[in-house]
C-alpha positions as CSV (number, residue, x, y, z in Angstrom):
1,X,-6.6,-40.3,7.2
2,X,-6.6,-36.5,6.5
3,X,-6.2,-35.7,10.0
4,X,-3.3,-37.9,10.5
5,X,-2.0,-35.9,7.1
6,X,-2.4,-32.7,9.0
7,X,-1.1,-32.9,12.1
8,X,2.3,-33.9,11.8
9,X,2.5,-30.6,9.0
10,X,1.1,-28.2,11.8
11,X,3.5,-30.0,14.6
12,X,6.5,-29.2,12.2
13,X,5.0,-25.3,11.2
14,X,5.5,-24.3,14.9
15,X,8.9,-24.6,14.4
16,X,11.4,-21.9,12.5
17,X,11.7,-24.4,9.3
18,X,8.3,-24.8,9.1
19,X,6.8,-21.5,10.2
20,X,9.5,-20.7,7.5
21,X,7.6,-22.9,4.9
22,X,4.5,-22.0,6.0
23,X,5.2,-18.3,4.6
24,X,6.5,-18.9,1.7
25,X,4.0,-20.9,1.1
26,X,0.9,-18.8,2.1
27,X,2.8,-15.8,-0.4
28,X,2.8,-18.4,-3.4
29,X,-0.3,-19.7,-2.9
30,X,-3.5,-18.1,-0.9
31,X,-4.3,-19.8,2.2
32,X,-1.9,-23.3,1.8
33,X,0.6,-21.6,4.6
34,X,-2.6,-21.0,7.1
35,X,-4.2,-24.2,6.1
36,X,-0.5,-25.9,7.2
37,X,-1.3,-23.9,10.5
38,X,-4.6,-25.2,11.1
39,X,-5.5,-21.4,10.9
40,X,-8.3,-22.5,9.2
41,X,-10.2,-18.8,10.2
42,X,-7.7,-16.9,8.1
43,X,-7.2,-19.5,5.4
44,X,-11.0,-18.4,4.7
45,X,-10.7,-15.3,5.0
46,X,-7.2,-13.6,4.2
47,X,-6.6,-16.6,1.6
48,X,-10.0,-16.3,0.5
49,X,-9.8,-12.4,0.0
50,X,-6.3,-13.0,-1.9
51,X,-8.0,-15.4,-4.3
52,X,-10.7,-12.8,-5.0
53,X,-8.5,-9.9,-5.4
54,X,-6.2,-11.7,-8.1
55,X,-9.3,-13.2,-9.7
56,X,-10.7,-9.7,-10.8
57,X,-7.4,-8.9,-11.7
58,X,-6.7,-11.5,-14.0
59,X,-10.0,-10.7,-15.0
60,X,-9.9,-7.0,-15.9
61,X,-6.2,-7.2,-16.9
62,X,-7.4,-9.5,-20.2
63,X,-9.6,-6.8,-21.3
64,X,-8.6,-5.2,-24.9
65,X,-9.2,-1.9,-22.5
66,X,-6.8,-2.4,-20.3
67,X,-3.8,0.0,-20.5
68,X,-0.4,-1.7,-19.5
69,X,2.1,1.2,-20.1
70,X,2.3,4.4,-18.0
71,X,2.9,6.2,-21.1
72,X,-1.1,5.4,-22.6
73,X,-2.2,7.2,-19.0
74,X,-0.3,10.2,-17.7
75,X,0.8,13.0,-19.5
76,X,1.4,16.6,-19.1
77,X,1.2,19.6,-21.2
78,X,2.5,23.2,-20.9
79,X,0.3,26.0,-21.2
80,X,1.6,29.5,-23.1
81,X,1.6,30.8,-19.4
82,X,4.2,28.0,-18.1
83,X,1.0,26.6,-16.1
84,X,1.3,22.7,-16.1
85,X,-1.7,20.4,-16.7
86,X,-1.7,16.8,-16.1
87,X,-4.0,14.9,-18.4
88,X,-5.1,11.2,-16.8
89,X,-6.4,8.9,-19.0
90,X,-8.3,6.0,-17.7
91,X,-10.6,2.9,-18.3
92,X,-12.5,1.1,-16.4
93,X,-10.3,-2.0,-16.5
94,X,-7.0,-0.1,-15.6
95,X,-8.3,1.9,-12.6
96,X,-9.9,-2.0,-11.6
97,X,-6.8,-3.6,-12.0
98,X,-4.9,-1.4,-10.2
99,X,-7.2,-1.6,-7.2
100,X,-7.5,-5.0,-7.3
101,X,-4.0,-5.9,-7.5
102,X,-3.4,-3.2,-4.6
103,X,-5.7,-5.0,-2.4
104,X,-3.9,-8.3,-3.3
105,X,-0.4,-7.0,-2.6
106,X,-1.2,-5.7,0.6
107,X,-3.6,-8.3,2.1
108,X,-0.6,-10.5,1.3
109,X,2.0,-8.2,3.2
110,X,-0.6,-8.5,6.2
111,X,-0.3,-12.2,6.2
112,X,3.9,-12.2,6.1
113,X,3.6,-9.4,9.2
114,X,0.7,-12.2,10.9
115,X,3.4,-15.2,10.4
116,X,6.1,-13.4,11.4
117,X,4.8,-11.3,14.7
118,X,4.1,-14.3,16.6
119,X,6.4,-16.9,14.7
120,X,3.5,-18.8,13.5
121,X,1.6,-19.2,16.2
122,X,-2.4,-18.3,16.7
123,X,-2.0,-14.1,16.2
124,X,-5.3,-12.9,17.0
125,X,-4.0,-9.3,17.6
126,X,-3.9,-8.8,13.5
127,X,-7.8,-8.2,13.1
128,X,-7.3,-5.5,15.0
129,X,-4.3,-3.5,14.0
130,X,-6.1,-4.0,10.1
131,X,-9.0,-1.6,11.7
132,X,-5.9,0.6,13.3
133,X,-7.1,3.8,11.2
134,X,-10.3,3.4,12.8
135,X,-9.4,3.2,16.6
136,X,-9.0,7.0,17.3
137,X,-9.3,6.6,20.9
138,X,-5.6,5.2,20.2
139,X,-3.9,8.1,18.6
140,X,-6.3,10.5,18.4
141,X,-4.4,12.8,21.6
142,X,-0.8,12.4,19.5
143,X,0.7,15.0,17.9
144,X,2.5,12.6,16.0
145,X,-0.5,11.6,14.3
146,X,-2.3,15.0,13.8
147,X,1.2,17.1,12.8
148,X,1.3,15.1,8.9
149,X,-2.4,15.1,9.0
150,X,-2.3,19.1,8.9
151,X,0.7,19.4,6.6
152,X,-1.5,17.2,4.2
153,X,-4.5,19.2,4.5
154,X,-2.6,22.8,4.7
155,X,-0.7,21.9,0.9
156,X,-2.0,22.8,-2.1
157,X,-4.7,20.5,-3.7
158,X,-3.2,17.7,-5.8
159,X,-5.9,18.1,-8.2
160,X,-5.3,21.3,-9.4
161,X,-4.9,21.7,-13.1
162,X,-5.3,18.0,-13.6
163,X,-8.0,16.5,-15.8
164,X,-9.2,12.3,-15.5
165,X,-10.5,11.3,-19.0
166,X,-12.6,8.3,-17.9
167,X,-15.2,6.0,-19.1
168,X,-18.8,6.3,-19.4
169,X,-19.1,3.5,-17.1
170,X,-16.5,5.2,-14.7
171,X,-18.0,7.6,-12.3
172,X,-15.7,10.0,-10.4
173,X,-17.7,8.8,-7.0
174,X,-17.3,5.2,-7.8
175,X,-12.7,5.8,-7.4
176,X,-13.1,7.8,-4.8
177,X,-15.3,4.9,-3.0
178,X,-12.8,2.6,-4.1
179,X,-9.9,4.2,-3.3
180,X,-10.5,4.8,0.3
181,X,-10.7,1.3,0.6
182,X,-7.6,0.8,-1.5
183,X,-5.6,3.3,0.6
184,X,-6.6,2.5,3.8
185,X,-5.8,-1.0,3.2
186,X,-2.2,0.4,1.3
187,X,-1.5,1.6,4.8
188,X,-2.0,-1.6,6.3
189,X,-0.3,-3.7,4.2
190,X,3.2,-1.0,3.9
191,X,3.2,-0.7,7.7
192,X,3.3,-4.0,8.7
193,X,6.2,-4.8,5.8
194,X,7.9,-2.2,5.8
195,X,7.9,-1.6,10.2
196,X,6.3,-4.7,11.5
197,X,8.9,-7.2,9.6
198,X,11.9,-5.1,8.2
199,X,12.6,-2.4,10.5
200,X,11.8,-5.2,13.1
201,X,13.8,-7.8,12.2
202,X,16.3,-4.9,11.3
203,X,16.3,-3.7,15.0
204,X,16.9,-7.2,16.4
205,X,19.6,-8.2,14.6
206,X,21.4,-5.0,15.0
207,X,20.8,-5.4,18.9
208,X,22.6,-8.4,18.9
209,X,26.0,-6.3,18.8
210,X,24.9,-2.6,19.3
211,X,23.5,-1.1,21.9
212,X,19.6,-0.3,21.9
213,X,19.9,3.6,21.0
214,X,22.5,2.7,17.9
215,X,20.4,-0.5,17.0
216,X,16.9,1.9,16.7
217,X,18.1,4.8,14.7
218,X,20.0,2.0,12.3
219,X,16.8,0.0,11.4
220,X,14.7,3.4,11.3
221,X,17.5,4.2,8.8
222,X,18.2,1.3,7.2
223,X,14.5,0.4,6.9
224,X,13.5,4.1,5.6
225,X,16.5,3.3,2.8
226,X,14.1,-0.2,1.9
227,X,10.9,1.7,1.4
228,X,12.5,4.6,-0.4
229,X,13.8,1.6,-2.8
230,X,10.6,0.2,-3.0
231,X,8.7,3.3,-4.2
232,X,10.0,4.1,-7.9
233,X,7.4,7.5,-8.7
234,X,5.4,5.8,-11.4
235,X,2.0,6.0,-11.5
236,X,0.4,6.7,-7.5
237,X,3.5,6.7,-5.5
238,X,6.0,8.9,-4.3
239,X,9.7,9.0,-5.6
240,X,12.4,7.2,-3.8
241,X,13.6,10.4,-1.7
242,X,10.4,11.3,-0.8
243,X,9.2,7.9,0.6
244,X,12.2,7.1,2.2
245,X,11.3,10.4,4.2
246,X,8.2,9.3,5.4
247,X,9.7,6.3,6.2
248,X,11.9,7.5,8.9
249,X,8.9,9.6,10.3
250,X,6.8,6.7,10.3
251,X,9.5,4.9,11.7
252,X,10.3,6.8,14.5
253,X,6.5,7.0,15.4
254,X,7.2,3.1,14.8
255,X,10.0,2.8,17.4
256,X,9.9,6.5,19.3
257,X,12.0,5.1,22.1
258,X,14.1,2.1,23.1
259,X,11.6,-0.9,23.8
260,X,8.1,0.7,22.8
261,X,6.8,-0.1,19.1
262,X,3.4,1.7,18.3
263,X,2.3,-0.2,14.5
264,X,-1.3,1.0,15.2
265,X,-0.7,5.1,15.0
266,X,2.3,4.4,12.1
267,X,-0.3,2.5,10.2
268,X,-3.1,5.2,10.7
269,X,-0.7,8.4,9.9
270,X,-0.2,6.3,6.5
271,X,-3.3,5.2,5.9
272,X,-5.2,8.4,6.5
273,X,-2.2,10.5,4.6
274,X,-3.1,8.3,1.3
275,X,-7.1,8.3,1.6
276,X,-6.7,12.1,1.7
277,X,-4.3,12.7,-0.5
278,X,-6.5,10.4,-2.7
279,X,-9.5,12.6,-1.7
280,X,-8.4,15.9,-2.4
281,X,-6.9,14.9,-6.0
282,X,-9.9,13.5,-7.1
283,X,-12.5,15.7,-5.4
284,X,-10.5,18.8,-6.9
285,X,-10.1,17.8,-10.5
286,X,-11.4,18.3,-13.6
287,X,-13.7,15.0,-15.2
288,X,-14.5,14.3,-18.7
289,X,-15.7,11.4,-21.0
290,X,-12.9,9.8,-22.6
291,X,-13.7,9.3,-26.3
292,X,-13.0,5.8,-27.3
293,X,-9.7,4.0,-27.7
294,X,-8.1,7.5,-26.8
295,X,-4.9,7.5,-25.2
296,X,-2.6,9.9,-23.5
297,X,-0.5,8.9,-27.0
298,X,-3.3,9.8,-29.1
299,X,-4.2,12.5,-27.2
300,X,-0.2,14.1,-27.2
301,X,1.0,16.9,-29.0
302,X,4.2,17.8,-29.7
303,X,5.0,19.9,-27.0
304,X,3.6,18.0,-24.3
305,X,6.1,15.4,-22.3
306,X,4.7,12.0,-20.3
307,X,5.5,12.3,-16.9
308,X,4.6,9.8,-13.7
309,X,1.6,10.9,-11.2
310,X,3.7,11.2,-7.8
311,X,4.5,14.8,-9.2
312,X,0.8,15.7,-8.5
313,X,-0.5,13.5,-5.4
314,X,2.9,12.5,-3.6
315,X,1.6,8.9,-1.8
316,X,3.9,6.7,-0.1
């Protein structure tokens, strides 16, 4: 009886409708869209990952400790000297949360790049671009990839002058652990939106009534302008200038010429630019116990101004 359930709904997925639903549904609702498929490998496992991600948010979101406004967290201060220093104040729960969901939002961007890429049909090819920051044989003779890498290494540190007022039970080793795995994942997840689906989908519309060479540089464009949007400069990420920046490098190392794509070495530049950035901010600042219940309010004085983090680590 289930079977006969089943099959007609997988029958009807293949097609642009139902691949259509599918989506839709597997962004609503963690593994329904793959189940719909029959993809029953990633219904376990990307659904299953999604379900756990937005558990321990839900979870460490309902703590008293959690701090829901930017304003509790970031704020900067002005020394006699004009020196600036950027005061971060964090619990356990918020720096959790924001992992967490992180995690969830791009595991979830993977899946709508896996639906789309092959128009619902078995995509085996995405366990392997998730690991694309890994594969150095791939990029690892590109100046494309190595000429961000050095501007990232070559600026100054992004945790100079900044100070992380954490939780006993917050250890300076245990974010920078979890935030490699949050950024590299961040790469992922951006890439495949952002240049796997928009810029994509972008490019072949445009082609259906401009040539090739006007139809790239408009979805590079056009698609740089829709990740510049996306990134607002609160808390981690860049401003909407900077990012849409980035995007048109990355998209260009996306598209570089008129019928390749290369998703592997775009997600790697982003990933790795993140996970240092990351590094470097929180290997190079200052760490101290946060007393309890203190905030970035509590903490302010009356020359000091709140300002969002992308001043100091710039991540897209």
């Amino acid at each position: 009886m289930v079977s006969l359930m089943v099959l007609p709904g997988i029958t009807l997925a293949r097609n642009t409708t139902g691949c259509f639903l599918a989506g839709l549904g597997e962004v609503i609702f963690p593994g329904i869209g793959y189940m719909f498929l029959g993809d029953w490998d990633k219904m376990l496992i990307m659904g299953g990952l999604r379900w756990g991600a937005i558990n321990k948010v839900i979870t460490y979101s309902d703590s008293p400790d959690y701090q829901d406004n930017a304003d509790q967290i970031y704020l900067t201060r002005t020394a006699e000297d004009g020196t600036e220093y950027t005061d971060i104040f964090l619990s356990r729960e918020t720096f959790y949360t924001d992992v967490y969901s992180s995690l969830y939002n791009n595991l979830t961007f993977a899946s709508v790049y896996d639906l789309y890429d092959k128009g619902c049909e078995e995509n085996n090819e995405t366990y392997g671009l998730m690991f694309s920051s890994l594969q150095f044989w791939h990029y690892g003779a590109e100046w494309t990839f190595w000429l961000p890498i050095a501007a990232n290494v070559a600026s100054a540190s992004p945790g100079t002058n900044v100070t992380y007022h954490i939780d006993e039970d917050l250890t300076k080793n245990e974010m920078r652990d979890w935030s490699f795995v949050q950024y590299q994942l961040v790469g992922v997840g951006e890439e495949m939106l952002f240049r796997g689906v928009i810029q994509r989908g972008l490019f072949n519309g445009f082609s259906s009534f401009l040539s090739k060479g006007v139809a790239r540089w408009s979805s590079i464009l056009l698609g740089s302008a829709i990740f510049g949007a996306a990134h607002s400069g609160e808390g981690f990420t860049a401003n909407t200038q900077t990012a849409f920046l980035y995007g048109v490098y990355l998209g260009w190392v996306y598209h570089p010429a008129e019928g390749d794509f290369d998703l592997k070495q775009a997600i790697a530049i982003h990933s790795w630019w993140d996970t240092l950035i990351t590094y470097r901010l929180l290997n190079d600042a200052e760490f101290v116990e946060r007393n309890n219940g203190e905030t970035a309010q509590t903490y302010q004085t009356t020359s000091a101004r709140v300002i969002p983090l992308f001043a100091v680590s710039m991540k897209f």
